[in-house]
Phi, psi and omega in degrees: 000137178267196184170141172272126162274155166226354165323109162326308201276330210269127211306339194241028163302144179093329169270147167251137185255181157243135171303087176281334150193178156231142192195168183269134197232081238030050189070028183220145156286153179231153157257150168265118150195250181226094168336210176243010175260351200074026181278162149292165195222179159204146167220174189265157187288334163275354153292026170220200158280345194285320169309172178271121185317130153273145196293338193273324192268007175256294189307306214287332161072036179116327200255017162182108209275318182305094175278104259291338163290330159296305156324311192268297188302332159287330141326292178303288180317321180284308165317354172266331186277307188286359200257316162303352192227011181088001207258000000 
C-alpha cells in the first residue's frame, strides 16, 4: 500500500511512499516506511492520506492549520515558561 504526505508545511509534501507498517509509536500514530536511499522513515499519521481526514482541517478548509486546543496548550507552556523564568 502506498500514502501521500499532506502535511501542507513539510518538505516531501506531495510523494509518495510505500507503507511498511503503522503503529503507535512514542504515543503518537506514525506511518513507516523506506526512502529513496533505504532508511527507515517515520511520520506522524495525519500527516498523510492514511489517516482518517481531520475533521477540524476539513472544516477550516485552508484558512487554519491550528487547532483552538493546541492554541490552549501553547498558552499554558508559554505561562509556565514565564512564571519559571520571573515573568
Amino acid at each position: 500500500m502506498e500514502f501521500e504526505v499532506t502535511h501542507p508545511f513539510h518538505p516531501w509534501r506531495g510523494q509518495r511512499f510505500v507503507l511498511s507498517t503503522r503503529k503507535q509509536n512514542w504515543g503518537e500514530d506514525r506511518v513507516m516506511f523506506y526512502d529513496a536511499d533505504g532508511r527507515l522513515r517515520s511520520l506522524l499519521a495525519s500527516w498523510t492520506d492514511v489517516a482518517a481526514p481531520d475533521v477540524f482541517i476539513e472544516i477550516a478548509a485552508g484558512r487554519s492549520f491550528v487547532r483552538p486546543d493546541d492554541l490552549a496548550t501553547l498558552a499554558a507552556l508559554i505561562e509556565q515558561i514565564e512564571r519559571s523564568h520571573g515573568g
